[in-house]
Structure formats: C-alpha cells, structure tokens
VMD Tcl script that draws the C-alpha trace (Angstrom):
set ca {
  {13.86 -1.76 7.24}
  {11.42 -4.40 8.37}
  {8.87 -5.46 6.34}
  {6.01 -4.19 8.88}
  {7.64 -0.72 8.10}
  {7.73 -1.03 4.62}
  {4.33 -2.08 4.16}
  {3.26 0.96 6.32}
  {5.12 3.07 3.32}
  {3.65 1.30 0.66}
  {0.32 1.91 2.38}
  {0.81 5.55 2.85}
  {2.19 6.19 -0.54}
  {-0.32 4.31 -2.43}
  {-3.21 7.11 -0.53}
  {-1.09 9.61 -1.25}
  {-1.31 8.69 -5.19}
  {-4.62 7.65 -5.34}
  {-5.57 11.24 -3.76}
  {-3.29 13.15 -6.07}
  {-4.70 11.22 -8.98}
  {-7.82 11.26 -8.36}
  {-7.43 15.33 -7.72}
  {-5.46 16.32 -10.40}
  {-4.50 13.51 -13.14}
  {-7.95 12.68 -14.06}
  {-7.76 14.85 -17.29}
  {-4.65 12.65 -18.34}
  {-4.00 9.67 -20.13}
  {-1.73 7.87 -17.89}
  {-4.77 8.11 -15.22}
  {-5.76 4.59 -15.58}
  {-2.06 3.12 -14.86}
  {-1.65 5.39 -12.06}
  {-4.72 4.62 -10.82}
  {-3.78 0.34 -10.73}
  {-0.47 0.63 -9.86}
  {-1.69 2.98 -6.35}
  {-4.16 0.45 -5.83}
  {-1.42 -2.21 -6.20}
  {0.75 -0.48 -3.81}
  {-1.84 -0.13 -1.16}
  {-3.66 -3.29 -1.49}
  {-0.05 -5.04 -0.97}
  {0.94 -2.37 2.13}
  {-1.93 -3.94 3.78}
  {-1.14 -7.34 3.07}
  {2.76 -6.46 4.82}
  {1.87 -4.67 7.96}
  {0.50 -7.89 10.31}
  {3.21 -9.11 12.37}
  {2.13 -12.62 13.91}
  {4.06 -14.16 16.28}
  {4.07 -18.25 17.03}
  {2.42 -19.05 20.04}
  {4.61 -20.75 22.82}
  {2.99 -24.00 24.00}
  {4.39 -25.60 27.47}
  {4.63 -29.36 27.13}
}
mol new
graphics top color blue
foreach p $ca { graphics top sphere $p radius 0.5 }
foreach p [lrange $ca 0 end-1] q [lrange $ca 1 end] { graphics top cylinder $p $q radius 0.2 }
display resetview
C-alpha cells in the first residue's frame, strides 16, 4: 500500500468518526478522545496524500 493510499484511508476514516461521534457519542465520556484522535487521523491523511515528484532539469 502506498502511502498516497493510505493517507486517503486515514482521511476517510477520520470523517467517518468524526460524523459518527459527533451523531451519536456525544452523550459519552470517551467523546473527547474520540473526538482528538479522528481529528489526528484526518489532519495526518491530509498531510500523506501529496505526491511530488522532482523536477528533471536538462543541463
């Protein structure tokens, strides 16, 4: 798995959890950790999906 992929994932299941926590976990006290470690997750997805490639230079 490359890492653009993986950081897609991470991006995708860190929305997933902050919906679903937001929704439905709010009443319960594990909300606030939930609610980091989704942020976590997606804030790092992002940081994983830009591929850059070197640019070629002709000398």
């Amino acid at each position: 798995m490359s890492r653009q992929t993986f950081g897609i994932f991470m991006v995708i299941v860190g929305a997933i959890a902050m919906i679903i926590n937001l929704s439905y976990l709010k009443p319960y006290e594990y909300y606030d950790v939930i609610r980091r470690l989704s942020y976590v997750l997606f804030m790092v997805g992002i940081f994983m999906i830009p591929s850059y490639s070197k640019s070629e230079k002709n000398r």
